[in-house]
N, C-alpha and C positions, 0 to 999 in steps of 0.2 A: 332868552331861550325858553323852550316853552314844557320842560318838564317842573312839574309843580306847580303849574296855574290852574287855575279854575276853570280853563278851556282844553286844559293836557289834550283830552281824547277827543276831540274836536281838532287841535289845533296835526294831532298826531295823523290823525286821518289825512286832511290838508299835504301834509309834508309828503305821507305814500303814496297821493294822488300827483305828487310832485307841484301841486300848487303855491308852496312856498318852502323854502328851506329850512329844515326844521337849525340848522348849524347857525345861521345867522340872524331869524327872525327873531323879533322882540316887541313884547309888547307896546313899551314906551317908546318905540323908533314909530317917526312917520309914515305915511305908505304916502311916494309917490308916483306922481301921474305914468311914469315909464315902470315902475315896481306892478305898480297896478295892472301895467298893458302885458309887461311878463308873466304877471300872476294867469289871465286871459291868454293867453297866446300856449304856455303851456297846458292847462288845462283841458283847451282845444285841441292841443296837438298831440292827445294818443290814437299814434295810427295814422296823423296826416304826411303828406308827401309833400313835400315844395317839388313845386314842375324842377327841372334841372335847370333850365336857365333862369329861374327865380321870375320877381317880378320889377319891373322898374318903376324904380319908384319918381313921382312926380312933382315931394314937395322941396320947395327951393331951400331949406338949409337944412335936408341932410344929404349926406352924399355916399359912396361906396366907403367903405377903410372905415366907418362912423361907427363908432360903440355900440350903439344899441341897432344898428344899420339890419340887421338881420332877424332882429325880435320885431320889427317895424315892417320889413318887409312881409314877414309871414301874418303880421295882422292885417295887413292889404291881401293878400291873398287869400285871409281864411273869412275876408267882409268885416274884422273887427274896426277897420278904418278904412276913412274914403281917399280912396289915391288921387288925389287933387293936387294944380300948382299952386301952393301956397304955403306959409310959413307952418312948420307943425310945431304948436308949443307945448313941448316936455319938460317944461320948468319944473324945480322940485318944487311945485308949490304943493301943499298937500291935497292931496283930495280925501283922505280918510285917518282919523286917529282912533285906537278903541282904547 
């Protein structure tokens, strides 16, 4: 959690921007590639509207019901990802540790 670190009011700012959760971030936890795209997607989305019928998406293993199915979606729609047929890998492999 990120009261009493050395980035507190950094890290606090973040949280009211709604860019991460200040309840379950932690420093020593990885960020991954799909953490990352939520961190991005919220960010982006003060103020955005997803059209009402969303957007379909085009890559082959994800589907509607899919976990992250709608944080994925609005990143095609807001240009953070290219809606392509093709495998999207969201593996937790890490993309970033501080």
């Amino acid at each position: 959690v990120i009261k009493g670190t050395k980035y507190e009011r950094e890290f606090t700012i973040l949280a009211f921007q709604g860019v991460i959760d200040k309840n379950t971030f932690a420093l020593n936890k990885v960020i991954r590639k799909i953490d990352f795209l939520k961190m991005l997607v919220n960010t982006r989305n003060q103020g955005y509207m997803m059209p009402a019928d969303g957007v379909a998406l085009k890559f082959t293993n994800i589907k509607p019901g899919d976990e992250n199915y709608s944080v994925i979606q609005s990143a095609v729609a807001m240009g953070i990802l290219e809606n392509k047929e093709a495998k999207l890998d969201l593996s937790t492999a890490t993309i970033c540790a501080i």
